[in-house]
C-alpha positions as CSV (number, residue, x, y, z in Angstrom):
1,X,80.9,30.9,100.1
2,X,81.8,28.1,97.8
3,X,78.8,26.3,96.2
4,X,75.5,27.9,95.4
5,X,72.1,26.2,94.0
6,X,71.2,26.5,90.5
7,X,69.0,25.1,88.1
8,X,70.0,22.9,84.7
9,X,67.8,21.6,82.0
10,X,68.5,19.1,79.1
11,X,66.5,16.2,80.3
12,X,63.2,16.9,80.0
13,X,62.5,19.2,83.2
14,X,64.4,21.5,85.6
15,X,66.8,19.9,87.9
16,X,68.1,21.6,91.5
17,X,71.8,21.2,91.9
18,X,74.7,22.5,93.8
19,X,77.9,23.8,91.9
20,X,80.6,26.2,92.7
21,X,80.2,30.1,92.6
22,X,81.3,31.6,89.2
23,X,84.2,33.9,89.2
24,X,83.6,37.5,87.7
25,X,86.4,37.9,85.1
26,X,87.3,41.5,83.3
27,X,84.2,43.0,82.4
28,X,82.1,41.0,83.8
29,X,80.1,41.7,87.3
30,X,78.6,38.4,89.4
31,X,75.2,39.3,90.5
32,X,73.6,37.9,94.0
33,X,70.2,37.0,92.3
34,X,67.2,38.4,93.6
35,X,64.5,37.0,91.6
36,X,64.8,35.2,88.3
37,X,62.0,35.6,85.1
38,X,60.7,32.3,83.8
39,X,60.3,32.1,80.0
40,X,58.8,29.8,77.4
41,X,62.4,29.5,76.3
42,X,63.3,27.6,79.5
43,X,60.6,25.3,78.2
44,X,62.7,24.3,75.6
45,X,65.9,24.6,77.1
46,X,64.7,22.0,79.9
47,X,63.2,19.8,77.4
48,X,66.9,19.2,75.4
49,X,65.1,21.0,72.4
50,X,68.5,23.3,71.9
51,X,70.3,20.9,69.9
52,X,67.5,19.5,68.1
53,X,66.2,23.3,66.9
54,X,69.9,23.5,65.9
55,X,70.5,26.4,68.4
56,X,73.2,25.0,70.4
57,X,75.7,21.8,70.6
58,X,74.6,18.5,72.4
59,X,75.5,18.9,75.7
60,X,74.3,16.8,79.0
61,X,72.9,19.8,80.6
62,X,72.3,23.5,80.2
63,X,72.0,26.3,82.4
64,X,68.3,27.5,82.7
65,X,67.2,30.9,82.8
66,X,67.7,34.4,81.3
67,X,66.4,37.3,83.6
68,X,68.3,38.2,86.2
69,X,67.6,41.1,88.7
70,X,69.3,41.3,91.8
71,X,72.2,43.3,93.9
72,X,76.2,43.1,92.2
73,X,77.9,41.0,94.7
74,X,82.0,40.6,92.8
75,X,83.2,43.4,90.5
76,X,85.4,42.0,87.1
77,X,88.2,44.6,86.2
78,X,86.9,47.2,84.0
79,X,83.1,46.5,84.7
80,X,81.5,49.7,85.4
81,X,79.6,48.6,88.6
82,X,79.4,49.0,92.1
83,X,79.3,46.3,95.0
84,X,75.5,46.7,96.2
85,X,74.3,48.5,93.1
86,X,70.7,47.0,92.2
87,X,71.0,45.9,88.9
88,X,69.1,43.7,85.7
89,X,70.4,41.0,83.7
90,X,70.3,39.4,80.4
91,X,72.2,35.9,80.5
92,X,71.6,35.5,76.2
93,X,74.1,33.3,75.7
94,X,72.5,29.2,75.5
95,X,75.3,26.9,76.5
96,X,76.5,27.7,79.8
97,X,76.5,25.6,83.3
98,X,74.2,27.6,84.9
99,X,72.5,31.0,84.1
100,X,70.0,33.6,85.6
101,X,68.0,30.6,87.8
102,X,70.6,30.4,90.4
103,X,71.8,32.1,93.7
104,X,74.6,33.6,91.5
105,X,75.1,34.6,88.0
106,X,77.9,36.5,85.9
107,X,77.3,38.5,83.6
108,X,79.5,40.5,81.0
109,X,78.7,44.0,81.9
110,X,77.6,44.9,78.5
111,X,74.2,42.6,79.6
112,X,73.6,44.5,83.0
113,X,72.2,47.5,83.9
114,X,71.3,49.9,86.4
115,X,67.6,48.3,87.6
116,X,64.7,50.5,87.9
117,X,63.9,51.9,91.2
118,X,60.3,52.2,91.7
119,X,59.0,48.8,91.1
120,X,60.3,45.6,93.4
121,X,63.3,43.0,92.3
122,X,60.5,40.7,91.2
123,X,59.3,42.9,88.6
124,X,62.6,43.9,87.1
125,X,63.5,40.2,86.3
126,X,60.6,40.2,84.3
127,X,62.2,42.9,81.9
128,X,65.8,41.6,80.2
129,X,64.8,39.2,77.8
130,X,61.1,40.3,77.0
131,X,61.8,44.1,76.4
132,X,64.7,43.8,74.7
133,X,62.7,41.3,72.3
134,X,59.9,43.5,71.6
135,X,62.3,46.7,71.4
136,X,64.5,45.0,68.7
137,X,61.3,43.3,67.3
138,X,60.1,47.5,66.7
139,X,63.3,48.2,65.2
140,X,62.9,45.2,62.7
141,X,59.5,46.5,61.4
142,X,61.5,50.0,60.4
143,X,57.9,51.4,61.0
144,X,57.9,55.4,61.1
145,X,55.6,57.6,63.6
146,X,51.5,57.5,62.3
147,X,52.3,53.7,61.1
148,X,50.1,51.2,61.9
149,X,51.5,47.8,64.1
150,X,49.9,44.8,64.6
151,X,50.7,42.7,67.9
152,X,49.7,39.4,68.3
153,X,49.4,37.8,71.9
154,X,49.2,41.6,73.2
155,X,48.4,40.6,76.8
156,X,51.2,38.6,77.0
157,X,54.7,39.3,78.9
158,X,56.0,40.5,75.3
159,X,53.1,41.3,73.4
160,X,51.8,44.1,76.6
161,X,55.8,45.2,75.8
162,X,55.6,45.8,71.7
163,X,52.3,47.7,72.5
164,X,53.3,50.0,75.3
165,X,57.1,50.8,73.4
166,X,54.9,51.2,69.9
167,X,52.5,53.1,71.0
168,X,55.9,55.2,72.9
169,X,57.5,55.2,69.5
170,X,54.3,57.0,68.1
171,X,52.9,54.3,66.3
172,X,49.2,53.2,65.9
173,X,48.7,49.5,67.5
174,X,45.9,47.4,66.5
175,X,46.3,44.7,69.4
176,X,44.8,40.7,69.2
177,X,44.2,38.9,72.4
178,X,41.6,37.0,74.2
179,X,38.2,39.1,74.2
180,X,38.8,39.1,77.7
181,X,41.7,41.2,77.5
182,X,40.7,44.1,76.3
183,X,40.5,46.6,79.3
184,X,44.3,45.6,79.5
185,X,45.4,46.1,75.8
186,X,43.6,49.3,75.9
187,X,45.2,50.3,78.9
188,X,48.7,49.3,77.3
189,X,47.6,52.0,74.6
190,X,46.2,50.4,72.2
191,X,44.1,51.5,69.7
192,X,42.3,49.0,68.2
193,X,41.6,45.3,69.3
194,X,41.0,42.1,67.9
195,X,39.3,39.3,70.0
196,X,41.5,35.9,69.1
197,X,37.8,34.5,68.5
198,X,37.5,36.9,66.0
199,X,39.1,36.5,62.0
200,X,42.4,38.1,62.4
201,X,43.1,38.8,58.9
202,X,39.7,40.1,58.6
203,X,39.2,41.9,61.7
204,X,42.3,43.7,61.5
205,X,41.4,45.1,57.9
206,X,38.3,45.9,58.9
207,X,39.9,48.5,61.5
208,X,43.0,49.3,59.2
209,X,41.8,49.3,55.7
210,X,44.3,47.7,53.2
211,X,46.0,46.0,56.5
212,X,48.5,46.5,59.0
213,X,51.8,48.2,58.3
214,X,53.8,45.0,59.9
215,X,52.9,42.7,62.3
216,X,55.2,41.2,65.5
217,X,53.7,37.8,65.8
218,X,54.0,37.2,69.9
219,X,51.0,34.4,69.6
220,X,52.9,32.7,66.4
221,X,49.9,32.7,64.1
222,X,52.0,33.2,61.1
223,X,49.7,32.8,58.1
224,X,46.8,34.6,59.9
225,X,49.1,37.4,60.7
226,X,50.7,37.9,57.6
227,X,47.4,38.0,55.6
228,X,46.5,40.8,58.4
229,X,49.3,42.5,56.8
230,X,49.3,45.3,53.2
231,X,51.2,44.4,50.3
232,X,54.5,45.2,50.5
233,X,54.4,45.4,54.3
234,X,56.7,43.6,57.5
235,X,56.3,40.3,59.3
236,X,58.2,39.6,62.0
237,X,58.8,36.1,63.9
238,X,60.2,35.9,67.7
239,X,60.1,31.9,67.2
240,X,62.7,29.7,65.7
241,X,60.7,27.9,62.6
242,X,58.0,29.4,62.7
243,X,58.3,32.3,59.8
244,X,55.8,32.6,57.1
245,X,56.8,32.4,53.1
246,X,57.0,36.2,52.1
247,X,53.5,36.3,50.1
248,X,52.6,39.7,48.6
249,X,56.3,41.2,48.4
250,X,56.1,41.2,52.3
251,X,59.5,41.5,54.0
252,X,59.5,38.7,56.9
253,X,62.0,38.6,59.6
254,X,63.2,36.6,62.9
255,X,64.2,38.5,65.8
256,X,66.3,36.9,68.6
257,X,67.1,38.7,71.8
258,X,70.6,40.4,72.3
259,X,72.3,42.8,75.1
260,X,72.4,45.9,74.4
261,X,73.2,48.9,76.7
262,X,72.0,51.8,75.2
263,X,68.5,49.6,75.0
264,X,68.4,48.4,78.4
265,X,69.1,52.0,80.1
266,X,66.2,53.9,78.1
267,X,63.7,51.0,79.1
268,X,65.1,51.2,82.9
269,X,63.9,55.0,82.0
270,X,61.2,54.2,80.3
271,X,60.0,51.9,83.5
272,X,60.7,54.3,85.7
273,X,58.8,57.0,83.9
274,X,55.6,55.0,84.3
275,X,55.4,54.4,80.3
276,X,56.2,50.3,80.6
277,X,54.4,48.0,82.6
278,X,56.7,45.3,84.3
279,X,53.9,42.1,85.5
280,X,53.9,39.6,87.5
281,X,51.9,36.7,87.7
282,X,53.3,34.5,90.5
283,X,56.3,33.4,91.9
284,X,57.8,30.2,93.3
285,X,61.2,29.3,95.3
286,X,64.4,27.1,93.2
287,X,63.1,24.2,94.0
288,X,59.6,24.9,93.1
289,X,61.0,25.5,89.3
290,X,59.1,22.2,87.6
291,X,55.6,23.8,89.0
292,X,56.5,27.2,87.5
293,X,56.9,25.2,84.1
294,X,54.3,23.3,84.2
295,X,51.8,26.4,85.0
296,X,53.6,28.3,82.0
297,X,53.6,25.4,79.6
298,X,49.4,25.8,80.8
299,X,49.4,29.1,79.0
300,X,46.5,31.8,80.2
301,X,49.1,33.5,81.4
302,X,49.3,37.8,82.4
303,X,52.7,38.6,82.8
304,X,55.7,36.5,83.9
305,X,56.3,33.7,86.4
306,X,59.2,34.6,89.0
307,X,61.7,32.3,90.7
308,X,63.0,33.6,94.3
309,X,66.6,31.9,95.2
């Protein structure tokens, strides 16, 4: 086993190529990818809008994807794996080769973890990058049990997240999505919902006098959401660029995604305990990768699209 497949981005959409296996150095574990998540990050990334948005240095090509769920197939010194063990990945880091959309991936152990073991390798490589988002997106808002959260795009992959770990963390979610949607949103936990055809701003203060407590704008409708927001209340942004001006002594944040261990094994638990909904829409093989992006840059989409080496 020398080369593997993998796919790169940079020049406009994804590209199949063949390149040699990684290595697993200390603390790091290479992963024998199972299935690989598809995110409107990859979008970018494929596009060669990393350098432009400032996020990483000009480079010819860029490894595409970060989800990884699949079997640990080379243990680094010091990683605390197994050979065989089913595991999840997070590959956060922009500027590699190659990444999560490939036969093989390493991963510093810190972004790996145990995977959950009732729902298929599919479904976990839906998890890394969009729970982790809407997990550290909750802990930006600072919001306390009884609170009330607003979540934008709620059906989506990270918007049905934020309301299913909200409404775990005790808080009130007032959820806005396409009128369609809300059997699911309800279903997620929500308590209240907001058609998209509807006013935000209004609609969500007609349920939540006085507003929302903070807001995690999946859908980025940044001045809509924010006025759904009280005084003196939370914004948060999941997009480069797209953060409001902090009208009404709001606080207004940007959340990117990190590893983090302690995060990843309680929402392996929290999977596994039937409280968070992995979904997934459809999946394609490697070199089917420019259809998958093309049918997520469509939008409409209810969970996440899945790559199969």
């Amino acid at each position: 086993m020398t080369n593997m497949r993998a796919l790169i981005g940079g020049s406009g959409s994804p590209r199949l190529v063949e390149v040699p296996v990684p290595e697993a150095g200390p603390r790091q574990v290479r992963i024998k990818v199972g299935a690989a998540g598809v995110n409107p990050f990859d979008l970018a990334v494929a596009a060669g809008k990393l350098a432009e948005y400032g996020l990483a240095r000009p480079r010819e090509s860029y490894g595409l994807g970060f989800d990884a769920a699949g079997t640990v197939n080379q243990v680094g010194q010091g990683a605390p794996f197994e050979v065989g063990e089913a595991v999840i990945g997070l590959a956060a880091r922009l500027e590699p080769a190659t990444k999560a959309q490939a036969e093989y991936v390493v991963l510093d152990a810190d972004a790996v973890a145990r995977a959950p073991r009732n729902v298929s390798v599919e479904a976990a490589s839906t998890l890394p990058l969009n729970s982790l988002t809407a997990w550290q997106a909750l802990d930006a808002t600072g919001l306390r049990p009884g609170q009330t959260l607003l979540v934008t795009g709620a059906a989506g992959a990270v918007g049905g997240f934020l309301v299913e770990l909200g409404v775990a963390r005790g808080l009130r979610v007032v959820a806005s999505a396409g009128s369609g949607d809300e059997e699911l949103v309800r279903g997620l936990g929500a308590e209240w919902f907001v058609p998209r055809e509807e006013d935000l701003a209004t609609g969500v203060r007609q349920r939540v006098p006085g507003g929302a407590d903070a807001v995690v704008d999946a859908a980025i409708t940044p001045q809509a959401a924010l006025d759904a927001v009280r005084d003196g209340g939370t914004f948060i942004a999941l997009s480069v660029g797209v953060a409001p001006v902090a009208l009404r002594g709001t606080t207004v944040k940007t959340v990117f995604f990190r590893s983090e261990p302690a995060q990843f094994a309680e929402i392996v638990r929290l999977v596994e305990a039937g409280r968070l909904t992995p979904r997934v829409a459809a999946t394609y093989p490697l070199e089917k990768a420019a259809d998958a992006h093309a049918r997520l840059a469509a939008g409409g989409l209810r969970g996440r699209l899945v790559l199969v080496p």
